[in-house]
C-alpha positions in Angstrom: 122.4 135.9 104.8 123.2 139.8 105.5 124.4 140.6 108.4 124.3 144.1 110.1 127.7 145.7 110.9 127.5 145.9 114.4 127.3 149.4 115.9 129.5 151.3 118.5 128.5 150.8 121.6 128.2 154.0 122.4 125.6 154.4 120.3 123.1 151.4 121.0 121.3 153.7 123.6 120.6 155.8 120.7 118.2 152.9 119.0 115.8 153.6 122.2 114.8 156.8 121.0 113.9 155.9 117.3 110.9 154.6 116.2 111.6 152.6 113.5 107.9 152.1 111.4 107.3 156.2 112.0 110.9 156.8 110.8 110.9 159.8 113.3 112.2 160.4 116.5 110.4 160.0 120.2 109.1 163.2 122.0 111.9 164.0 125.1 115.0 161.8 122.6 118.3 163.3 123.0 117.7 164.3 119.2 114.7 166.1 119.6 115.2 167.5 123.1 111.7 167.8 123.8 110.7 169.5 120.9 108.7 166.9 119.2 109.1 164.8 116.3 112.5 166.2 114.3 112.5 167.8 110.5 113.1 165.5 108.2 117.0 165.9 108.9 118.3 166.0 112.5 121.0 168.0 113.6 124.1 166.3 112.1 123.3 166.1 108.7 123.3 163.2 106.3 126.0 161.5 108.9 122.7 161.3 112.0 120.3 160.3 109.1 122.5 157.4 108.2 122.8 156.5 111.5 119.5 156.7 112.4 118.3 154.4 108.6 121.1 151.9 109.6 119.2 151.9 113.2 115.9 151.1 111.5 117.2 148.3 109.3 116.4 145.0 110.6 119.8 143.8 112.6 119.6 140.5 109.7 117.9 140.2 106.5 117.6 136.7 104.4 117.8 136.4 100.5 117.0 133.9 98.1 118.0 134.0 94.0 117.8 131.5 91.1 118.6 132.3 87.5 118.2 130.3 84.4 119.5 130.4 80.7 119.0 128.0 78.2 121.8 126.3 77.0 122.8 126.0 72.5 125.5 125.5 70.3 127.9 128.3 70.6 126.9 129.3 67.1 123.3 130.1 68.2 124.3 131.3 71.7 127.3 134.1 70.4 129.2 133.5 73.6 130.7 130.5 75.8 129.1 129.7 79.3 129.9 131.2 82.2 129.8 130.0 85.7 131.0 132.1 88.4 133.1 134.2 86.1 134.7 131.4 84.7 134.5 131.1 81.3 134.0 126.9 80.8 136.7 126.3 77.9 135.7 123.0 75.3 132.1 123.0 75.8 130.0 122.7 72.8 127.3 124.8 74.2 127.4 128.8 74.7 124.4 130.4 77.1 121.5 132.6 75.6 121.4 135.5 77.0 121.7 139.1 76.8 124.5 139.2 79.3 127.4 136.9 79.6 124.3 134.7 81.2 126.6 134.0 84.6 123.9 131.9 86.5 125.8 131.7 89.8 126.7 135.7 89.5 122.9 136.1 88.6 121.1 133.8 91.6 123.8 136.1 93.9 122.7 139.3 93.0 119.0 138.4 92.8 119.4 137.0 96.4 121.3 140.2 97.5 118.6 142.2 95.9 115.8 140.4 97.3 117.8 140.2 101.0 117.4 144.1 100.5 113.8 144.4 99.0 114.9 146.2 95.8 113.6 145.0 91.9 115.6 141.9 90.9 118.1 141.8 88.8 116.4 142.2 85.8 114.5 145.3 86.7 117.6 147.0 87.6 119.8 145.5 84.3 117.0 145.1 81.6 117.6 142.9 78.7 116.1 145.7 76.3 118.8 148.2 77.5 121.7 147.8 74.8 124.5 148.5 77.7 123.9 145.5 79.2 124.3 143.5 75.8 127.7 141.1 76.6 128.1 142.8 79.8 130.4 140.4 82.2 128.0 140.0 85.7 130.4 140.9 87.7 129.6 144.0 86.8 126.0 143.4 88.4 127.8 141.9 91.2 129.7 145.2 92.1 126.6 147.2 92.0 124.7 144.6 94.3 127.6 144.8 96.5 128.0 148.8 96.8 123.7 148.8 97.5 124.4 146.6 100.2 127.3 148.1 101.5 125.7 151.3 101.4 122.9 149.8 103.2 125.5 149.0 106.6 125.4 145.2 105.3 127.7 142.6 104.5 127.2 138.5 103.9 128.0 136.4 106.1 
């Protein structure tokens, strides 16, 4: 579950003003002063349009992931399997996969994706891009994190 980081109290009487499916401001707001609906950027720059995106995000958001890799001999796999970024030591089987094949890294970012309502993880890390080939999920963890972060969110 995401949870919103809560805002300054000063600034909930702010979220009266904004209207959150015509991502634009109220005639008479204390952002447009009567002028109408706003330009695309209000006064303040990118700091007021953050303010007023994090103000039109839903206060929680719920995500579900699952990720599956078949399981083979090590010889057939190429690499060991990994579970939480723990590489499980004398195991005769290694993961297919084009990554490290993390499952529990994988379901997390597909659930943090999904809790934000971006492609999953394997629209945003595809298996036919050679970068990824090996790549340790944390890395894919990191970036789910920073997208969520940026997004005023953290789990909770």
């Amino acid at each position: 579950m995401l949870a919103r980081v809560a805002l300054l109290g000063a600034l909930l009487p702010l979220a009266s003003c904004f209207n959150p499916p015509a991502a634009r401001f109220r005639i008479g707001s204390p952002w447009s002063a009567g002028r109408g609906p706003l330009p695309r950027q209000p006064q303040g720059g990118r700091r007021a349009m953050g303010l007023a995106r994090m103000m039109a995000e839903p206060a929680l958001r719920i995500g579900h992931g699952w990720d599956i890799h078949r399981l083979a001999s090590l010889e057939e796999a190429g690499q060991s399997c990994v579970i939480g970024g723990v590489t499980v030591k004398d195991f005769e089987l290694g993961t297919v996969a084009h990554s490290d094949g993390d499952v529990l890294y994988h379901s997390t970012v597909d659930a943090i994706l999904g809790a934000l309502t971006m492609p999953d993880i394997g629209q945003l890390f595809p298996d036919t891009d050679p970068k990824w080939k090996g790549c340790d999920s944390s890395a894919f963890m990191e970036e789910a994190w920073r997208l969520m972060d940026d997004r005023g969110y953290q789990i909770s």
